[in-house]
C-alpha positions, -999 to +999 in steps of 0.1 A: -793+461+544-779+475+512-747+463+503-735+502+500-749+505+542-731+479+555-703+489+572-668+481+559-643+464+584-613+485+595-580+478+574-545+487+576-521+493+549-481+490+557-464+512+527-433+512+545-410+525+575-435+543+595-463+556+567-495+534+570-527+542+559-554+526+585-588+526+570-617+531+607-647+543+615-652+557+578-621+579+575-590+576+562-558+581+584-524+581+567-494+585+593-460+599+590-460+601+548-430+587+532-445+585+495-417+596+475-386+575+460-361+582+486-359+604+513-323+627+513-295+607+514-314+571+523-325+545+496-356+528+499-360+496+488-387+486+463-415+509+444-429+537+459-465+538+472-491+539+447-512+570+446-541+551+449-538+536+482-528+569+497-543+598+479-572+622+497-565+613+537-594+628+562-561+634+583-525+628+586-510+615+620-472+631+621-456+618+655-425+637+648-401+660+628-373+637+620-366+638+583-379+601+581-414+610+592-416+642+585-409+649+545-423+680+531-428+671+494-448+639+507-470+662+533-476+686+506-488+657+484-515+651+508-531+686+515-551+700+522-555+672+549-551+684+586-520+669+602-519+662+637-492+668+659-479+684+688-487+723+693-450+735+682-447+708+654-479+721+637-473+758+639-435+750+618-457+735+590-479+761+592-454+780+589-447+761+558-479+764+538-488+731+554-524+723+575-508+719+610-535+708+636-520+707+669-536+689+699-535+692+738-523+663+757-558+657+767-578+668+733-591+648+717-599+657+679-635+645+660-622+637+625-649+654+606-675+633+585-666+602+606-667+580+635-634+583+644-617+606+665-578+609+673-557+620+703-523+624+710-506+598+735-464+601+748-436+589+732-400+591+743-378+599+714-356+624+728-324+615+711-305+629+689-323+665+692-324+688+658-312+723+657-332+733+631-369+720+633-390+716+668-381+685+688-415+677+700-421+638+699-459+619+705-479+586+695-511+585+684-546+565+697-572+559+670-607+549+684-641+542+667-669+521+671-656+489+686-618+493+675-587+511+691-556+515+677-525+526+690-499+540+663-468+548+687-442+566+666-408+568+677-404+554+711-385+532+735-407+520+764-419+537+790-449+532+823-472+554+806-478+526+781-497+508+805-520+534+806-536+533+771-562+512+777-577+535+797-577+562+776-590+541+749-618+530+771-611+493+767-585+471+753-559+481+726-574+458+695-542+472+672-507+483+679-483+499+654-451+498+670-419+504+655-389+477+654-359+490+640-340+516+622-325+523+585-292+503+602-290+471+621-280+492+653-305+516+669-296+549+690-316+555+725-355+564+723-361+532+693-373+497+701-361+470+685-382+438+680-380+422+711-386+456+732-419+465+707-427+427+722-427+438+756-447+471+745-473+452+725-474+430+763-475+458+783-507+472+765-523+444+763-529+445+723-547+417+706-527+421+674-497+442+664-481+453+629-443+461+629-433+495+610-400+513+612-383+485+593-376+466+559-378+500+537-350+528+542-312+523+542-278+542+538-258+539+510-231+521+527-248+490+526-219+470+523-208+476+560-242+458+571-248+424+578-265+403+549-305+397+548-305+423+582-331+441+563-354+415+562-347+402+599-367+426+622-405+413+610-396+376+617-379+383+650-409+403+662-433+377+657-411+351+673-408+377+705-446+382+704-447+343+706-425+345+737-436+377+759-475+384+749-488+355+730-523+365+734-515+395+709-510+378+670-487+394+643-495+410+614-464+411+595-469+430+564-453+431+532-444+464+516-477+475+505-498+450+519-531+455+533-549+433+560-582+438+581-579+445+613-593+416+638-616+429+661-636+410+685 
């Protein structure tokens, strides 16, 4: 088979709090785009995302409107790639010179060119509701040949979890689950390490990469315990060891890029 044929393995790309840019199935899938310097008043440790890794999506997964997933200047960066949402979360970017897609509960959304295809899955991030921007929260399942992955936003658990497997058609062979916050404490509808542990168990993943951690902070950093930035990855991987050691973690570095195992 020619070497330009052969089909490339499936990668993931972790360029930090929840943006990742999972390469499957011949697209490219960039979620919840954080690609500037900082975002309003939070700081983000070390360099920005490269262009290069990021630029010319197929489609952009957005799981919510909260200013740290959902920043204009960075979704602008990446049109004219659909984004995919919920229904009232794409028509307020439409409504904002931006390609909203939004899908049904039950859609499920052939990402054009590709083997992949993308649907939406819950998420329970009710917290802390915005006046100003729709309040509509989701996850998102990725499936192509012989891979599913479960990117699941903002969330705390929840019994539908245990249901993704079945609408993946098989077992979960990725989860993207978040661990923390831009503080050491977390308000209601977040996970912290040891509850994305649990989540990872309940869906029976065979590998997991931690996001929602180790990139944004507040200025006040001197009211925060020291090195608490750098805790979350560490203490996920020793919960995974403890509640679903059949699932191994993929603790990435800020821009680091790993394939994803598949069986």
């Amino acid at each position: 088979m020619p070497a330009e044929n052969v089909p490339r393995s499936p990668l993931i790309s972790w360029l930090g709090h929840s943006t990742v840019l999972l390469e499957a199935g011949g697209a490219r899938i960039l979620t919840d785009p954080l690609l500037l310097r900082h975002n309003g008043p939070l700081r983000r440790r070390g360099a920005r995302p490269s262009s290069i890794v990021w630029e010319k999506p197929d489609v952009v997964l957005l799981s919510h409107l909260h200013h740290d997933h959902a920043e204009l200047r960075s979704l602008r960066r990446v049109a004219p790639a659909p984004v995919l949402t919920a229904p009232a979360n794409a028509a307020w970017l439409r409504a904002r010179g931006l390609n909203g897609t939004g899908l049904e509960p039950e859609q499920v959304h052939d990402v054009p060119g590709t083997k992949a295809q993308v649907r939406l899955v819950r998420a329970d991030h009710g917290h802390r509701p915005m006046p100003h921007r729709p309040n509509a929260v989701n996850g998102h399942l990725v499936t192509a040949p012989g891979l599913s992955v479960w990117l699941a936003g903002d969330t705390s658990l929840h019994e539908e979890m245990e249901r993704l497997p079945e609408l993946a058609g098989g077992r979960i062979d990725l989860a993207v689950v978040p661990i923390g916050g831009w503080g050491p404490r977390l308000s209601g509808g977040h996970m912290d390490p040891e509850q994305a542990a649990l989540a990872c168990a309940r869906v029976g993943a065979r590998a997991a990469v931690p996001v929602h951690w180790g990139t944004l902070r507040a200025p006040v950093v001197g009211r925060f315990p020291r090195g608490w930035m750098d805790a979350g990855g560490p203490a996920f991987a020793r919960a995974l060891e403890r509640v679903a050691p059949d699932c191994r973690p993929m603790v990435l570095g800020l821009g680091e890029q790993a394939g994803i195992p598949v069986p």
